[in-house]
Structure formats: C-alpha cells, structure tokens
C-alpha positions in Angstrom: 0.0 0.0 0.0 1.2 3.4 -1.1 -0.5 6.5 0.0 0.4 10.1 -1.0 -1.0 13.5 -1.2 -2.8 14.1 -4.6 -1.3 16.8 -7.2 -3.2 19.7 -8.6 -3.7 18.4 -12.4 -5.1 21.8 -13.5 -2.6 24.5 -12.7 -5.1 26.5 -10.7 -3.8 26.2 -7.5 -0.2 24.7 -6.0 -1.5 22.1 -4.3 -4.5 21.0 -1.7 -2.4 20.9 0.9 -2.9 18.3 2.4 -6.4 17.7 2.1 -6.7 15.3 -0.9 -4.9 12.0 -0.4 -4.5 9.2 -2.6 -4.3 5.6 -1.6 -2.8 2.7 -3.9 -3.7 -0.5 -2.4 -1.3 -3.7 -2.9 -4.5 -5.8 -4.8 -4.8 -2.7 -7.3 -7.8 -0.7 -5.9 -6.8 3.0 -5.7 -8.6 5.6 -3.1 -9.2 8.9 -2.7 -9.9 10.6 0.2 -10.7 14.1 0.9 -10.9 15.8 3.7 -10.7 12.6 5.7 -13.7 11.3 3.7 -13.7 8.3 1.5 -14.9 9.7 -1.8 -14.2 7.7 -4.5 -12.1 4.6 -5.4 -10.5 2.8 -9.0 -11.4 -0.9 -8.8 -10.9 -3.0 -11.7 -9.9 0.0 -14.0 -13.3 1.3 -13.2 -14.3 4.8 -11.7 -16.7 4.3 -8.4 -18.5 6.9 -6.3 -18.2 6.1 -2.6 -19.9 9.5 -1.4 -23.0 10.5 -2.3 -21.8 14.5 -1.2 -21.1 17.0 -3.5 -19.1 20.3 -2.6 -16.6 22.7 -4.7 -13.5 21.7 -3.4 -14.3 17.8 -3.3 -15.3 18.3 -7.2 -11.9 19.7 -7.5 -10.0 16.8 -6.1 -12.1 14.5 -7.7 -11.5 16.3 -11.3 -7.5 16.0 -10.2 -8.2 12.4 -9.8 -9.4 11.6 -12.7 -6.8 13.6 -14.8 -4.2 12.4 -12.8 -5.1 8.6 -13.8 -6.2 9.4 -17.6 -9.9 8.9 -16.5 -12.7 10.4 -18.4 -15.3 12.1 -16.4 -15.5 15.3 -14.1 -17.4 18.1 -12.9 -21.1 18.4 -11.0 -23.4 17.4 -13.6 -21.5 14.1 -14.4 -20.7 13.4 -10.6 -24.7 13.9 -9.3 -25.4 11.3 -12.6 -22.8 8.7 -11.0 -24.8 6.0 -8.6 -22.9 5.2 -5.1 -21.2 1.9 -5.6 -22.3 0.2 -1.8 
C-alpha cells in the first residue's frame, strides 16, 4: 500500500495541501480521500462513487483524480449522474 497527497492536475492552484490524499492498495484498488472522507475509489480499471456529497472543493480533487489517472469524467453534472457503488 502506497499513500500520498494528490497533485493539482489543473494548474489552478499549487497544491491542496494536504487535504486530498491518494491511496494505492497492494491488490490494485486506488482511493481517494478528501478531507478525511472516503470519496471515490479505481477498482478493476473502473471509476466508483463512494460519497453520495457534493461540494466545490471535493469536485476539484475528484477532477484531479481523474486527470491524474487518464480517466474520463468530471465536474457536477456528471458526478450527481454517478450511482454510489455500496
């Protein structure tokens, strides 16, 4: 398991100090948490909604995510569409 603090993707901003975390598990499932909430999670190559929240900076660690793995997908719209994976 590898954990580590997730990069601004879009330039906007240095970083998120510390409030957007990434966690790369040994059987291939990646997390992210922000703000110590599980939000989100890569399993099987898939993107999964963990959260069923919604705020502006969470979108914006979420939209990090997914450019930061190649993943299509981002913003409100698209993330209120998404079904929480139980």
């Amino acid at each position: 398991m590898k954990g580590f603090d997730l990069p601004v993707m879009d330039g906007t901003r240095k970083s998120f100090y510390g409030k957007a975390k990434v966690i790369e598990h040994d059987n291939g499932d990646i997390c992210l948490i922000s703000y110590s909430t599980l939000v989100a999670r890569i399993h099987n190559g898939n993107f999964e909604k963990l959260w069923d929240g919604y705020s502006a900076t969470t979108m914006r660690h979420i939209n990090s995510f997914l450019l930061f793995y190649n993943l299509p997908g981002g913003g409100k719209l698209w993330w209120n569409k998404l079904e929480v994976v139980a």
